[in-house]
KOLNU-600224 format. One record per residue (C-alpha): chain; y negated, z, x negated; residue number from 1. Coordinates in steps of 0.25 Angstrom, whole numbers. Last residue first. Layout:
% residues N
PT  chain      Y      Z      X  resi
PT      A      Y      Z      X   NUM
...
//
This chain:
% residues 635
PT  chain      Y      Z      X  resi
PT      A    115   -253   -331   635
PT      A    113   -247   -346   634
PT      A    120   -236   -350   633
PT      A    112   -228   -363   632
PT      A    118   -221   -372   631
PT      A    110   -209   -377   630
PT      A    116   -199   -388   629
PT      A    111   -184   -388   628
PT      A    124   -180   -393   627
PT      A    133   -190   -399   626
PT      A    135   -183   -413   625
PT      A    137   -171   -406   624
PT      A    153   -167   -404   623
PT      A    157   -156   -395   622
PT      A    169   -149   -395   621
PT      A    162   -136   -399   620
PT      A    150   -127   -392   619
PT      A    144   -123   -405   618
PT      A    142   -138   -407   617
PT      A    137   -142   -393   616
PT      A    126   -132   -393   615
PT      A    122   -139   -408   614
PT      A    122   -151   -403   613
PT      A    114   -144   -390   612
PT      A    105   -137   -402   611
PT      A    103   -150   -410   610
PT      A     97   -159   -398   609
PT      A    103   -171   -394   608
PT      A    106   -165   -378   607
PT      A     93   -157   -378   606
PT      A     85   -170   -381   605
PT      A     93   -177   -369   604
PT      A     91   -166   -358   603
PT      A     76   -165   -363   602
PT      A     74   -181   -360   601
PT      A     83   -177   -347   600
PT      A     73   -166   -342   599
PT      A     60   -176   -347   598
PT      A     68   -187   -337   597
PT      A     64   -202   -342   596
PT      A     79   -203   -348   595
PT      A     83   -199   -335   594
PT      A     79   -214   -331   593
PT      A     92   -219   -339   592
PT      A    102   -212   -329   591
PT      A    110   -201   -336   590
PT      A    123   -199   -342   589
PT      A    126   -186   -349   588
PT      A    137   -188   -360   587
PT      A    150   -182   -365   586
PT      A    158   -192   -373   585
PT      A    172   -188   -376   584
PT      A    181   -182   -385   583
PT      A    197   -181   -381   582
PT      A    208   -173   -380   581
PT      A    204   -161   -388   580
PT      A    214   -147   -387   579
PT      A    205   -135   -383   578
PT      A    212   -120   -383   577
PT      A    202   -108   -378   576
PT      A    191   -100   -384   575
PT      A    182   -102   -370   574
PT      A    172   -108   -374   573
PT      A    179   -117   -385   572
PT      A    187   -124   -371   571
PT      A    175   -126   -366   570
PT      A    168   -134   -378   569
PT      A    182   -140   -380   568
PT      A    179   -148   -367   567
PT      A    190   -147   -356   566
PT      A    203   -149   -350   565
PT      A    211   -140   -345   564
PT      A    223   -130   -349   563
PT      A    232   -121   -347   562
PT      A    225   -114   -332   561
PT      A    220   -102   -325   560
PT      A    221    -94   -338   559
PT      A    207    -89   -340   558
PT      A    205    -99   -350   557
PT      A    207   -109   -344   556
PT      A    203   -110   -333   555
PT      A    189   -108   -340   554
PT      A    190   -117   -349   553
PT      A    193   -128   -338   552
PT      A    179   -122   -331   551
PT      A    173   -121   -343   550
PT      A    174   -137   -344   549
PT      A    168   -137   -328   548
PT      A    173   -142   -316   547
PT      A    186   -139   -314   546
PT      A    200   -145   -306   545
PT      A    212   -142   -304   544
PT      A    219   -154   -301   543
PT      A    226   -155   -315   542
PT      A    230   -141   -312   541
PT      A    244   -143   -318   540
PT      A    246   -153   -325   539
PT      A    258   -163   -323   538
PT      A    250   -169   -312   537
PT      A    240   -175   -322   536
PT      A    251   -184   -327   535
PT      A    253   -184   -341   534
PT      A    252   -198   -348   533
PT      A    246   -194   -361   532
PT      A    235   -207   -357   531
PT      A    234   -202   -342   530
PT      A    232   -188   -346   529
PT      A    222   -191   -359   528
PT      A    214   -199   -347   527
PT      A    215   -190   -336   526
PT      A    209   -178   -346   525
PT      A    197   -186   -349   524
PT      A    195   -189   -333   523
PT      A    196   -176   -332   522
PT      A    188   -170   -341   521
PT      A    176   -181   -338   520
PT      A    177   -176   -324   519
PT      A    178   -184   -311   518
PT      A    189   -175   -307   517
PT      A    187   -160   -310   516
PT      A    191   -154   -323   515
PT      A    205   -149   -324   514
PT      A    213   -137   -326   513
PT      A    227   -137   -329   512
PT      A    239   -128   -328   511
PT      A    249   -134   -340   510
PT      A    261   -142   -334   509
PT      A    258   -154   -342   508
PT      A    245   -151   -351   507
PT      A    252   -150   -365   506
PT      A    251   -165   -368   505
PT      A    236   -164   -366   504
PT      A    235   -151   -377   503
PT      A    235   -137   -374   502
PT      A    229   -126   -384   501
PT      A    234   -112   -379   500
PT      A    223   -108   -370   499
PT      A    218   -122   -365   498
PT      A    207   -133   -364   497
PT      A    212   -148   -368   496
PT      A    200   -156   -372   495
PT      A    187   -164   -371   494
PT      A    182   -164   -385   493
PT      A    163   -168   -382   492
PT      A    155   -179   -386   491
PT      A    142   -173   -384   490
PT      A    130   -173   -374   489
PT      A    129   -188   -375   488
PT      A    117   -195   -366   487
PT      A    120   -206   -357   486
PT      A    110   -216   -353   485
PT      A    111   -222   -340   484
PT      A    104   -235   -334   483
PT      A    113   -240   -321   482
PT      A    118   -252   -318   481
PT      A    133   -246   -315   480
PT      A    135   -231   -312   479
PT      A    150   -230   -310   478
PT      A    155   -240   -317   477
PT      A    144   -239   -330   476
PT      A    144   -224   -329   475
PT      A    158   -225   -330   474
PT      A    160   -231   -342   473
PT      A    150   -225   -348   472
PT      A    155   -211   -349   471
PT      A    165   -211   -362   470
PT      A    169   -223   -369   469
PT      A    187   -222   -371   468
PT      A    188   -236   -365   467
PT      A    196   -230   -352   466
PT      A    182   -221   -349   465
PT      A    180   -207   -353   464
PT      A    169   -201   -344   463
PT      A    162   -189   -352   462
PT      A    150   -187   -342   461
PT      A    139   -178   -340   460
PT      A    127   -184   -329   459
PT      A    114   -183   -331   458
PT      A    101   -180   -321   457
PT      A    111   -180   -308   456
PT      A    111   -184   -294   455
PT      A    108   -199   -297   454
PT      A    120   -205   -289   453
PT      A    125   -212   -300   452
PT      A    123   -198   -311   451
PT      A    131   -189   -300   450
PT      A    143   -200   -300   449
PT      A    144   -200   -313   448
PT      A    142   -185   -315   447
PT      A    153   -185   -305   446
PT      A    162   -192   -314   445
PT      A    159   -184   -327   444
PT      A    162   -172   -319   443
PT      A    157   -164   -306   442
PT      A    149   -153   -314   441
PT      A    136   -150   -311   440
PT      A    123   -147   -323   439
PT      A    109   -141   -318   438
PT      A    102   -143   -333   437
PT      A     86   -137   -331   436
PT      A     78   -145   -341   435
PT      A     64   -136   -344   434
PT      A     68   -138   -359   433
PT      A     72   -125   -359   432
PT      A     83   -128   -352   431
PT      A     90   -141   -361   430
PT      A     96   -130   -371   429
PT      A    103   -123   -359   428
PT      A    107   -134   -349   427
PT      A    113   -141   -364   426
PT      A    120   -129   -366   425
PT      A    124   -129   -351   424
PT      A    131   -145   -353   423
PT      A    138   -141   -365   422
PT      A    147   -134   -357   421
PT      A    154   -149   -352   420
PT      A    153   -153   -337   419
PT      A    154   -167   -333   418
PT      A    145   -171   -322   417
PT      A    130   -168   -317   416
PT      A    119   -163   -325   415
PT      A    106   -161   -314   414
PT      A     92   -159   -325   413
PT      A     84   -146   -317   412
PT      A     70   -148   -321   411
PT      A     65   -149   -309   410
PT      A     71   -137   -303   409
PT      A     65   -130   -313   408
PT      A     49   -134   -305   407
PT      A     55   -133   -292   406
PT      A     59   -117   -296   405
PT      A     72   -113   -295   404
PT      A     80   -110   -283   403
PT      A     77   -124   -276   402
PT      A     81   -125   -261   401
PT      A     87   -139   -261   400
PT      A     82   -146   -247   399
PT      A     96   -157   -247   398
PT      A     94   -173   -247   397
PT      A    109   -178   -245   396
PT      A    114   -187   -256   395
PT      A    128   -179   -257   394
PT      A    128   -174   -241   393
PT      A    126   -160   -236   392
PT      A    132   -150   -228   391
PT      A    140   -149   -214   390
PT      A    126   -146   -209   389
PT      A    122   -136   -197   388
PT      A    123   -124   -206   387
PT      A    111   -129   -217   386
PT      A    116   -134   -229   385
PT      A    107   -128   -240   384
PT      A    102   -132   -252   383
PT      A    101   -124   -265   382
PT      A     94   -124   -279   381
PT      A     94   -123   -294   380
PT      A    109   -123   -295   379
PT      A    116   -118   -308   378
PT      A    115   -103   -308   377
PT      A    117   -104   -291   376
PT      A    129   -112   -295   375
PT      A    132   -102   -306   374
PT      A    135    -90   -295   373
PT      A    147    -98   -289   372
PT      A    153    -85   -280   371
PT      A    149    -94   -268   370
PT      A    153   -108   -272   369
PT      A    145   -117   -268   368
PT      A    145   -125   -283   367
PT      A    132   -132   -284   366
PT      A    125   -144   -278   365
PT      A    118   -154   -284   364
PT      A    105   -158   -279   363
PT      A     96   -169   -283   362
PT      A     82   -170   -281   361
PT      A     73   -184   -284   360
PT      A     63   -190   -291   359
PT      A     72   -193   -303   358
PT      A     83   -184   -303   357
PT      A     78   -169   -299   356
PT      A     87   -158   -300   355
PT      A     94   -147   -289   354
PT      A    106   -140   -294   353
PT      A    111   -134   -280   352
PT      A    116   -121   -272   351
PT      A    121   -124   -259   350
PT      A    118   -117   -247   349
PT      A    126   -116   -235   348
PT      A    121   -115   -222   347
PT      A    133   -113   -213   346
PT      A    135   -118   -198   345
PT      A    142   -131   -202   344
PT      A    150   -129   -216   343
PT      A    145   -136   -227   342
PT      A    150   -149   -235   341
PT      A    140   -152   -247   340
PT      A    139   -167   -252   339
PT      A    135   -167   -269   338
PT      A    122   -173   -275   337
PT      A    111   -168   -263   336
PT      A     98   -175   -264   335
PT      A     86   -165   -267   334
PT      A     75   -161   -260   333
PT      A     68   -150   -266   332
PT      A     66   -137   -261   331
PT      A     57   -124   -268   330
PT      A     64   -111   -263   329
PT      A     56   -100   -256   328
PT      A     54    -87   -265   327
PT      A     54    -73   -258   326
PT      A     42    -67   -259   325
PT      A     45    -53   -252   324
PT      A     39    -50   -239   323
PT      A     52    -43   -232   322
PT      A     52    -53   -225   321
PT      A     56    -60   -239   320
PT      A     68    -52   -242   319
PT      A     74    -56   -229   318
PT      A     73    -71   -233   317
PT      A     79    -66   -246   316
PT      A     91    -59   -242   315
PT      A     96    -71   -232   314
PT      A     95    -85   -239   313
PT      A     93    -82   -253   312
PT      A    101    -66   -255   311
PT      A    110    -73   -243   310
PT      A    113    -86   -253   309
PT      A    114    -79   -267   308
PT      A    124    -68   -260   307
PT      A    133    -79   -256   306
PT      A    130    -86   -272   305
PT      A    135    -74   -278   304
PT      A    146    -71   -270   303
PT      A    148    -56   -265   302
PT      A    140    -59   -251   301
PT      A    128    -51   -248   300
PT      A    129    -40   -238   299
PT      A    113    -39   -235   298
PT      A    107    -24   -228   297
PT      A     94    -26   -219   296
PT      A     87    -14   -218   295
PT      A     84     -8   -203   294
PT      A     94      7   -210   293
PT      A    103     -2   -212   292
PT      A    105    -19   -210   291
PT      A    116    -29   -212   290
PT      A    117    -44   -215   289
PT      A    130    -48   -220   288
PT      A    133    -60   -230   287
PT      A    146    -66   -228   286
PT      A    141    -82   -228   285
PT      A    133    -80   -241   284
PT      A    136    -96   -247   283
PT      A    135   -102   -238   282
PT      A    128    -97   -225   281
PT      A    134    -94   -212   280
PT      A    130    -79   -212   279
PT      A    141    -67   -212   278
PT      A    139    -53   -207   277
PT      A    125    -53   -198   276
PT      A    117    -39   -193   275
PT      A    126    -28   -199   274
PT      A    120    -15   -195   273
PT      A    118     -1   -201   272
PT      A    126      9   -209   271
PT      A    138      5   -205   270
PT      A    138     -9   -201   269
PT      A    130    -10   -216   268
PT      A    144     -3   -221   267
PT      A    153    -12   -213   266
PT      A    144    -27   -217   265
PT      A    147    -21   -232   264
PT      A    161    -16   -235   263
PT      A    168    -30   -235   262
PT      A    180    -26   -241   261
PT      A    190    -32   -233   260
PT      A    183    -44   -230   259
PT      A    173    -51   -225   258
PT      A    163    -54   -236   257
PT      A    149    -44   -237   256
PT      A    155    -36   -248   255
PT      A    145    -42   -258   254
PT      A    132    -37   -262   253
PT      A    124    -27   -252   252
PT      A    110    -29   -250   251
PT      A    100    -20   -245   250
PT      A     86    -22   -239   249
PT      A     75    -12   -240   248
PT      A     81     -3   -251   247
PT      A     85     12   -253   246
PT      A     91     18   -241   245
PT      A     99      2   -238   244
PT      A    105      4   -252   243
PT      A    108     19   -250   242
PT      A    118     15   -237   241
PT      A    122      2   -244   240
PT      A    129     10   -255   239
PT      A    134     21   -247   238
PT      A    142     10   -239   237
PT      A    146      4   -250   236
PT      A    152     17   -258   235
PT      A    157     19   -243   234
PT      A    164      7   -243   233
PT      A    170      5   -256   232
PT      A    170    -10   -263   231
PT      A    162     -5   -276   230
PT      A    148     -4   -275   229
PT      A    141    -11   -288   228
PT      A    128     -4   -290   227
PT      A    114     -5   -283   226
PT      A    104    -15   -287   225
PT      A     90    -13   -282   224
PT      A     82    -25   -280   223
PT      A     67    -23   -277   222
PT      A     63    -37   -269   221
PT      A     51    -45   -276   220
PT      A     57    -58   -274   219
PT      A     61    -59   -285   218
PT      A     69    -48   -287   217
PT      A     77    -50   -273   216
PT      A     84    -63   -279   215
PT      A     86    -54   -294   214
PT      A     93    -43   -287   213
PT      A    101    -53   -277   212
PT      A    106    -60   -290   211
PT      A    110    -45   -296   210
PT      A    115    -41   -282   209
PT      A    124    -54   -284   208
PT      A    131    -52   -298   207
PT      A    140    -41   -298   206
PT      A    148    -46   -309   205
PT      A    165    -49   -301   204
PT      A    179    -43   -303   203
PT      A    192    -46   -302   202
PT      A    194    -50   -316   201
PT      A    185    -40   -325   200
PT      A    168    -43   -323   199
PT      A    161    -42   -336   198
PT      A    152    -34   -334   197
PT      A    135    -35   -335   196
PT      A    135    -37   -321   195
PT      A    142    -26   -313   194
PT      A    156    -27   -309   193
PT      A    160    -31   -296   192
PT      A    174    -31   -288   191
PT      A    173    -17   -280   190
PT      A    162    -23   -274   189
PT      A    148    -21   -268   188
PT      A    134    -24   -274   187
PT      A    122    -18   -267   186
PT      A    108    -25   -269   185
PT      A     97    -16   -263   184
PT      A     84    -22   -260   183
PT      A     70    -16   -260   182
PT      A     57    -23   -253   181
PT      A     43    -18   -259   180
PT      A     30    -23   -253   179
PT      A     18    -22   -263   178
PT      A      7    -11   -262   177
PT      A     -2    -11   -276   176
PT      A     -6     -4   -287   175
PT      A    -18     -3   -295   174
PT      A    -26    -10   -289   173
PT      A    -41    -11   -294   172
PT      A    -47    -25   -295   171
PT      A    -42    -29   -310   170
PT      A    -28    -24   -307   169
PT      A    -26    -32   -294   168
PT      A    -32    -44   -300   167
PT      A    -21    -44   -313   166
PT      A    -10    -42   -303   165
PT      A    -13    -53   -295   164
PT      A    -13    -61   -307   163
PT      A      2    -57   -309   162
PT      A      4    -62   -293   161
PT      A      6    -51   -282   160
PT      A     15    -57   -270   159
PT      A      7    -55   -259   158
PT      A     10    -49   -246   157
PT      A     -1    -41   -243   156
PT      A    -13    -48   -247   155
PT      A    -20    -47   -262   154
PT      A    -34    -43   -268   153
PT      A    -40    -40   -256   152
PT      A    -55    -35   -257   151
PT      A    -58    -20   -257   150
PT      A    -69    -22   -268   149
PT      A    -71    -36   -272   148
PT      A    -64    -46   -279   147
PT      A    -67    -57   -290   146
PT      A    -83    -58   -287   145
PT      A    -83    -42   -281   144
PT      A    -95    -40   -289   143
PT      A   -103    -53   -293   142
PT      A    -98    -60   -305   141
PT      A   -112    -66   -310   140
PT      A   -114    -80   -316   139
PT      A   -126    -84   -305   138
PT      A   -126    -71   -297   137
PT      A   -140    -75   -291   136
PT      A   -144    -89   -296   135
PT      A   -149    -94   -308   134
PT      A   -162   -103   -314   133
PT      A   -163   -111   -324   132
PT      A   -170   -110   -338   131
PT      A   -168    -97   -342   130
PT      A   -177    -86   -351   129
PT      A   -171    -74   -356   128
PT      A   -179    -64   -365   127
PT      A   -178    -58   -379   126
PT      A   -187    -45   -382   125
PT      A   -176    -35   -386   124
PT      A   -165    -45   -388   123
PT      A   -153    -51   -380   122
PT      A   -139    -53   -387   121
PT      A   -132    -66   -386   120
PT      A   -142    -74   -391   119
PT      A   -149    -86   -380   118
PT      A   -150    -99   -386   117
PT      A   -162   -104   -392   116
PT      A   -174   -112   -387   115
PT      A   -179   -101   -377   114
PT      A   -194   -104   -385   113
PT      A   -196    -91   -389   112
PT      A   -209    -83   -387   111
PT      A   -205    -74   -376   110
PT      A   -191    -70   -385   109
PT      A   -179    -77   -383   108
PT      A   -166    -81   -375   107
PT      A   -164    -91   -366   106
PT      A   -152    -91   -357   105
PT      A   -143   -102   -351   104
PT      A   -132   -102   -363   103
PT      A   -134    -86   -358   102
PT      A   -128    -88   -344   101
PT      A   -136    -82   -334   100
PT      A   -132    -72   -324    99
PT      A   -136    -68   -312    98
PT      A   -140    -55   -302    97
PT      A   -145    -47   -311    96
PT      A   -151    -33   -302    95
PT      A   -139    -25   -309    94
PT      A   -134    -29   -322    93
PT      A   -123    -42   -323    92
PT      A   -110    -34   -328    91
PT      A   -106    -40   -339    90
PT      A    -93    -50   -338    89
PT      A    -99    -61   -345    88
PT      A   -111    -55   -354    87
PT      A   -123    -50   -350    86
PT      A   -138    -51   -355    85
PT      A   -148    -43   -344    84
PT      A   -160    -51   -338    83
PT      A   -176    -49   -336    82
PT      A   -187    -57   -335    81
PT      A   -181    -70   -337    80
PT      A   -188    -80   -343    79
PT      A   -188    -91   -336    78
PT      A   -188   -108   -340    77
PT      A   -198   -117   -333    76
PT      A   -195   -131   -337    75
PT      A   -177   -129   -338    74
PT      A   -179   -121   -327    73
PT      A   -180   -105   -321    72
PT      A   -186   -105   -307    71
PT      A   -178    -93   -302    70
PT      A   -172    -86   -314    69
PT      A   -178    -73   -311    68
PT      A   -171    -71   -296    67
PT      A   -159    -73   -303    66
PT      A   -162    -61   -310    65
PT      A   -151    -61   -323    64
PT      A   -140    -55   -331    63
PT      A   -140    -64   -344    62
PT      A   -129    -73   -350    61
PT      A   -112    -72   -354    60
PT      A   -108    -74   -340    59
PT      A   -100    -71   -328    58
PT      A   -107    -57   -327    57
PT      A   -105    -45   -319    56
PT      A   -108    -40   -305    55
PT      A   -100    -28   -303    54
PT      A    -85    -23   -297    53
PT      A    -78    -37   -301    52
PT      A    -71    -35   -296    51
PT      A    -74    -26   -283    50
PT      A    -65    -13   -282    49
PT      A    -53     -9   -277    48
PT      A    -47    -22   -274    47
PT      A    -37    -24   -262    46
PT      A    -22    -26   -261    45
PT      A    -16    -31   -247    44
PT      A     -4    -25   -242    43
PT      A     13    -25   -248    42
PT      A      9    -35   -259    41
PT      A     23    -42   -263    40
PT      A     26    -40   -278    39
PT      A     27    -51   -288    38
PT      A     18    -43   -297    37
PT      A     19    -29   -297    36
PT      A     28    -26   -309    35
PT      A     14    -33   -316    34
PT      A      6    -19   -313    33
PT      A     -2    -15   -301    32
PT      A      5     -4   -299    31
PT      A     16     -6   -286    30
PT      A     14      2   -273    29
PT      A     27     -1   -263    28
PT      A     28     -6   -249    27
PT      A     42     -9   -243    26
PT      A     46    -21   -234    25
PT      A     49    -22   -219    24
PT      A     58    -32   -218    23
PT      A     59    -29   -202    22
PT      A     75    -33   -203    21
PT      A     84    -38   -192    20
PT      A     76    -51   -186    19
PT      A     73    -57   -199    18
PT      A     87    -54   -205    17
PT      A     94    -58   -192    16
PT      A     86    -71   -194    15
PT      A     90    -76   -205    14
PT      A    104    -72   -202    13
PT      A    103    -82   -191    12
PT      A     97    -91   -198    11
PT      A    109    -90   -208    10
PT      A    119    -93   -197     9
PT      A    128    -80   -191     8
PT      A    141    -75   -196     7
PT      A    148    -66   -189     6
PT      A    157    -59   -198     5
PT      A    151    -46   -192     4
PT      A    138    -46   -183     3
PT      A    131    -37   -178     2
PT      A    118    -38   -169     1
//
C-alpha cells in the first residue's frame, strides 16, 4: 500500500518493515583468522578430526596394565612386569591403558629396598613397583576427550568469540560460512561538504552516514559509503539505482522533507515502491520507507539526531531479522528532573544524562533539538514518551534506555548550574579517574534549586548577595537545615565581552546578549546596572537570552551582537575585547554525604590538583589561591 505524507505510528512502521521484507541475509566463506570474530555463523561448523586424535598422557609417570596393579598395597606392594616412562602430553603406548604419577612409583633393581624416589630416566635392569592399585584410563586423555571427529563445534547463528577462534583452528577449520548483510549509505545535497572541510556559510559536514556507518559496524553489517550527490534528480536517481544493485538494504541520507527538493520518496516511486512516507516519531517524523528490486530502501532524515532515531528505532530492528546481533539497551529507573510536554499520538524520545545520587537514578534531559548533535555526545541515555501521553512530569519515574554500558553509567557525576569552560577541563583531567562529568546548564539559581531537590552530584554557583559574600546566602534561604560543603573551583573576572573594548557605561543603545535568568551573570550584571543606574530597557537585547559563556562570545564575535557579558576566559578564546566588572567566588555546593562518594573524593582531589591550577592559568582570568578550598555550611 502507498502512502505519501501519510504518516503512520511507529508500530505500524514496525510492522510494515516485518511484513514487507523476507530479510534473507547473504552467506560468505571467511578464513579462520581474528577478522572473523564477531561474525554471525551462517550453518553449524564441525571438527575434522578427534582432539585429541590418540590417547595421550595427563601425567609426568609410567604407562601401565591396570590389570597388573590389582592387589597392589601399602603391605603387599607389586612390581610391575612391564610399563613405558611417559611424560605429560606423550602418547600412552598401545595395550597401556593407565597412567601412574611418578611421585607414586618405585624405582630400583630386584635387590633394593623401593626406599628412594624414582629418577627421571629409567635403567637397563631397573624395575617399577606400586603400592596401590589403578584403574583403566586413570590420568589418560582418551581420543576424542576435548572433541571428536564430526562433532559440532558451533551452531548456526552464533556470534564467534576470540576463544572460539583458537578451538576452531586446533580442530581443523580452516574457514568458515558466516551470514553477510551489506548496507548502502547515500548522502544527498547540493549543501554538504565532506568531513575533513571546513564547511563555507551556507553549507553543512556530512556527518550522518558516517554515524549510520559506525551503527551498522557494530553490529556486523558491511557499511559502504558512497559519495556526496548533489540535489539533481537523475544523479540521484542513478545513485539509488546502483546502491539497491550492490547492497541488501540501502539508505539514502537526507532529502526525505517535504519540500521542493525532495528527490528521494519520487525516485524510490520510480524505481520500485514507496510503503510509508513520514512516521509519528520525534525526532525522524520525515523518514520514508521504500523498497526496490524486494529490498527495502531507507530516506533518512537530514538532522543528525532524526537520522540517530530511525537508524535506533527502525533501521536497526530490520537489521537484526536479518540475524545480526544488534545490542538491546540496559534500563534503569530514574526519576525525571525536568517536566517534558509532548504531543498525543507521537513517540518522542528524549535523550538524557542519567547518574546515580545516593541509591537512586536521576535523569536529566538534554536539548530536543533535532540538528543538536552534542546532546547525543552529552547524554548517556534516552526515554521515551509513548504516543498516548502528553509527556512526562518533573519527579515522574521514567525507563531510561542506557546507551553506554551499566557499569560507565555508574560513574556518571550530574554537575548542574552555572556554566563556566573550566567546567569540561576539569570533565577531562577528572575521566581517567573512572568519573564520567555529565554537566547542565540552567544558572546559579537552577543549580540551587537542582541541589534542593537532590537531582544533581554538585551544583556551580557564583551568587552575589547584598553583603558582597558570594553563594551562602542563598543556600542558607533557600536550603535551610541542610549540611553542605562547597568546594572552590576558582575566583574567577566576570566582565564586559566585545569587539571594540565596551565598558558598563557604553552599553545604552548597544545590541546585547544576555545570560539566562537565574544566572550568576545575570544577577552580577543586574547589580552593576541597578548601582550605575541604567535601566535594563535602554539595552538592547537585554531579553535575549544564552546559556553558556561561549555562547555570549560567540554572538559576539560573529557580529550578531556589541557586547555581553561574560568570563574573560571566553572572551580570551575567542581573541575579543574584555573590560572586568567584578571578581567572584565560583564554587560547586554539594551536600555533606557526597564527601563519602569515591567519584566526588576524586572530583575534590582533581579540583586542588597542580595540572587544573595549571589548566585554569593557561586559560586566564582565573585566580587559584582558593582552589581546592572546602567551606563547610552547617544546618
Amino acid at each position: 500500500m502507498k502512502r505519501y505524507l501519510s504518516v503512520i505510528s511507529l508500530a505500524e512502521a514496525r510492522a510494515l518493515v516485518e511484513s514487507s521484507f523476507s530479510a534473507v541475509p547473504g552467506v560468505v566463506r571467511v578464513p579462520v583468522n581474528p577478522g572473523a570474530v564477531g561474525r554471525i555463523t551462517a550453518e553449524p561448523i564441525f571438527a575434522r578430526f578427534s582432539v585429541p586424535a590418540i590417547h595421550l598422557s595427563a601425567m609426568d609417570g609410567i604407562a601401565v596394565r591396570s590389570a597388573n596393579t590389582v592387589g597392589a598395597n601399602e603391605q603387599n606392594p607389586v612390581t610391575l612386569p612391564d610399563a613405558a616412562r611417559v611424560n605429560t602430553g606423550n602418547i600412552v603406548p598401545p595395550g597401556y591403558d593407565a597412567v601412574i604419577m611418578i611421585e607414586d612409583v618405585w624405582v630400583g633393581s630386584k635387590s633394593d629396598d623401593f626406599s628412594r624416589s624414582a629418577p627421571v630416566e629409567r635403567r637397563d635392569g631397573e624395575t617399577y613397583t606400586v603400592r596401590k592399585p589403578v584403574s583403566p584410563w586413570q590420568h589418560v586423555r582418551p581420543v576424542g576427550e576435548d572433541i571428536g571427529e564430526s562433532e559440532m563445534i558451533l551452531p548456526r547463528g552464533h556470534r564467534i568469540r576470540p576463544h572460539d577462534l583458537g578451538a576452531l583452528a586446533n580442530y581443523g577449520v580452516t574457514e568458515v560460512a558466516v551470514i553477510s548483510l551489506r548496507a548502502g549509505l547515500i548522502p544527498t545535497g547540493s549543501e554538504l561538504v565532506p568531513a575533513g572541510e571546513m564547511p563555507p556559510p551556507g553549507k553543512v559536514v556530512e556527518s550522518n552516514t558516517l554515524m549510520a556507518a559506525s551503527v551498522l559496524a557494530e553490529a556486523g553489517v558491511e557499511a559502504h559509503r558512497y559519495g556526496i550527490v548533489p540535489d539533481d534528480y537523475n544523479m540521484i536517481r542513478e545513485a539509488v539505482r546502483r546502491g539497491v544493485a550492490e547492497n541488501d538494504v540501502l539508505l539514502v541520507s537526507a532529502g526525505s522533507s517535504a519540500g521542493t527538493r525532495d528527490y528521494t520518496a519520487d525516485i524510490i516511486r520510480d524505481l520500485g515502491e514507496v510503503l510509508a512516507h513520514g512516521v509519528a516519531i520525534k525526532p525522524g517524523k520525515p523518514v520514508i520507507i521504500g523498497r526496490i528490486e524486494g529490498k527495502p530502501v531507507i530516506g533518512l532524515p537530514g538532522y543528525p539526531l532524526a537520522a540517530a532515531t530511525v537508524l535506533r528505532e527502525i533501521v536497526m530492528p530490520l537489521v537484526a531479522r536479518y540475524g545480526m546481533p544488534v545490542r538491546e539497551p540496559e534500563h534503569v529507573a530514574a526519576r525525571l528532573t525536568t517536566s517534558l510536554h509532548s504531543d498525543i499520538g507521537t513517540d518522542e524520545f528524549v535523550l538524557l544524562s542519567a547518574g546515580r545520587i545516593g541509591e537512586r537514578w536521576v535523569a536529566v534531559p538534554q536539548s530536543r533539538g533535532a540538528g543538536v548533535q552534542m546532546s547525543a555526545v552529552r547524554a548517556n541515555g534516552y526515554m521515551q514518551i509513548p504516543s498516548q501521553k502528553e509527556g512526562a512530569e518533573a519527579g515522574e519515574a521514567v525507563d531510561v534506555r542506557l546507551t553506554v554500558p551499566h557499569a560507565e553509567a555508574e560513574e556518571a557525576v550530574l554537575v548542574t548550574g552555572s556554566h563556566d569552560p573550566a567546567l569540561d577541563h576539569l570533565a577531562d583531567l577528572v575521566r581517567p579517574r573512572g568519573v564520567d562529568v555529565h554537566s547542565t546548564h540552567v544558572g546559579s539559581m537552577g543549580g540551587v534549586i537542582a541541589l534542593k531537590k537532590q537531582e544533581c552530584h554538585a551544583a556551580p554557583m557564583h551568587l552575589l548577595a547584598p553583603d558582597g559574600t558570594y553563594n551562602t546566602h542563598y543556600l542558607e534561604r533557600y536550603l535551610p537545615g541542610a549540611d553542605l560543603v562547597l568546594l572552590c573551583v576558582a575566583e574567577r573576572q566576570q566582565g564586559v565581552i566585545s569587539r571594540d573594548g565596551l565598558g558598563f557605561e557604553d552599553l545604552p543603545g548597544r545590541t546585547f546578549v544576555n545570560r539566562q535568568r537565574g544566572s550568576g551573570t545575570r544577577m552580577l550584571l543586574d547589580h552593576h546596572l541597578a548601582e550605575r543606574g541604567i535601566e535594563p530597557a535602554s539595552i538592547s537585547g537585554y531579553e535575549r537570552e544564552v546559556t553558556t559563556h561561549l555562547a555570549v562570545a560567540l554572538a559576539v564575535r560573529t557580529g550578531e551582537v556589541d557586547a555581553g557579558m561574560g568570563v574573560y576566559s571566553a572572551a580570551k578564546a575567542l581573541d575579543l575585547a574584555f573590560v572586568p566588572v567584578a571578581t567572584e567566588r565560583y564554587e560547586l555546593a554539594m551536600h555533606r554525604e557526597m564527601l563519602d562518594d569515591p567519584r566526588i573524593a576524586a572530583l575534590i582531589e582533581t579540583v586542588s590538583s597542580e595540572a587544573f591550577k595549571k589548566v585554569l592559568r593557561d586559560l586566564g582570568g582565573y585566580e587559584t589561591a582558593e582552589t581546592g578550598v572546602l567551606r563547610e555550611l552547617r544546618g
